[in-house]
C-alpha beads as a LAMMPS data file, in Angstrom:
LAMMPS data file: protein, C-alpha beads

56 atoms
55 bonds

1 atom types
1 bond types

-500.0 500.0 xlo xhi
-500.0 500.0 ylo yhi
-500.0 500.0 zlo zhi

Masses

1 110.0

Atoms # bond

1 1 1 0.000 0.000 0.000
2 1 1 1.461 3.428 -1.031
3 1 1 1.258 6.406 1.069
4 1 1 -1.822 9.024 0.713
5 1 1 -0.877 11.751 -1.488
6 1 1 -3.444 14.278 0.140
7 1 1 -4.411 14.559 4.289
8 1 1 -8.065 15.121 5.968
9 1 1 -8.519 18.688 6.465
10 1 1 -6.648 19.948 3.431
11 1 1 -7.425 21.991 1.000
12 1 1 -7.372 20.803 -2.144
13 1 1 -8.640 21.641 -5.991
14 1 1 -10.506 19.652 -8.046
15 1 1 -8.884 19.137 -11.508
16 1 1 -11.514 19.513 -14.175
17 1 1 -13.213 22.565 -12.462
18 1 1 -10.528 23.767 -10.575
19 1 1 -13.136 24.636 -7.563
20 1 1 -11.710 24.524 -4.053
21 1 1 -12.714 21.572 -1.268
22 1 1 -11.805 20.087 1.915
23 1 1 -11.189 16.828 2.408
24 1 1 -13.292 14.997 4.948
25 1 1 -12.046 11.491 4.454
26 1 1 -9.492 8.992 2.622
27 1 1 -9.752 5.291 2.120
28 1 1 -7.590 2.839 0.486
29 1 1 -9.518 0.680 -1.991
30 1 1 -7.302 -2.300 -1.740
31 1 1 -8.979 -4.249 -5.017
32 1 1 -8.129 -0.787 -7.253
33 1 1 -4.485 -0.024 -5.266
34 1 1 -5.358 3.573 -4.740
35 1 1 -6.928 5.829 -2.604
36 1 1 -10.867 7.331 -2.900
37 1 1 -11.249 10.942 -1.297
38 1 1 -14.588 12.284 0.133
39 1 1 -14.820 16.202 -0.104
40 1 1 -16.994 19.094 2.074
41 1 1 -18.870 19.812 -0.892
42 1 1 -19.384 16.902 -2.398
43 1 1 -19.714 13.938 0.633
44 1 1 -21.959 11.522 -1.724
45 1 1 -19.243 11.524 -4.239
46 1 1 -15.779 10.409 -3.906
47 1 1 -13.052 11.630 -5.830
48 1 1 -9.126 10.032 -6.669
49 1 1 -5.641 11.013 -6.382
50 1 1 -5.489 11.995 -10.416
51 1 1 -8.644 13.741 -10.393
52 1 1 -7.743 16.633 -7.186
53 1 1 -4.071 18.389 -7.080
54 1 1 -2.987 20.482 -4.388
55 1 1 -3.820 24.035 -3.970
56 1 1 -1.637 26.392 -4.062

Bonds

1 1 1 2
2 1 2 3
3 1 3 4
4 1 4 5
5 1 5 6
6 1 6 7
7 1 7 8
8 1 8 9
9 1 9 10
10 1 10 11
11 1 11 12
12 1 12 13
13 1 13 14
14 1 14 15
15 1 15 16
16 1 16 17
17 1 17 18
18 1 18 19
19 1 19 20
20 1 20 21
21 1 21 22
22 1 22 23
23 1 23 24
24 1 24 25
25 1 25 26
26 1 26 27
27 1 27 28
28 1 28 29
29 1 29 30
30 1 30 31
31 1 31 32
32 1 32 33
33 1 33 34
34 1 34 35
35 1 35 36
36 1 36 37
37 1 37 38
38 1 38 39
39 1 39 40
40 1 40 41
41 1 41 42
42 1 42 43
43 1 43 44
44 1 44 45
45 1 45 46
46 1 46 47
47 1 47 48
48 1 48 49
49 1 49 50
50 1 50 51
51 1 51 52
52 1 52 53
53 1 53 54
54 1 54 55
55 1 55 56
């Protein structure tokens, strides 16, 4: 298993929109080897690594 690339609490943007959230929660999805993000805005929808990049 590979480290998290982003923590709970941060700040992130998502890629495609480039709109601001907060992670609430990470979790490893062992069958897909990467890790699902739930976000403030968005907490019925869960988001990967490649598709949020840190804010700057």
């Amino acid at each position: 298993m590979s480290q998290s690339m982003f923590t709970n609490g941060e700040v992130v943007a998502i890629r495609v929109s480039n709109e601001l959230v907060t992670i609430l929660k990470s979790h490893y999805v062992k069958s897909m080897k990467r890790y699902s993000y739930t976000v403030d805005k968005y907490p019925g929808t869960f988001f990967f690594e490649e598709e949020l990049m840190k804010h700057e």
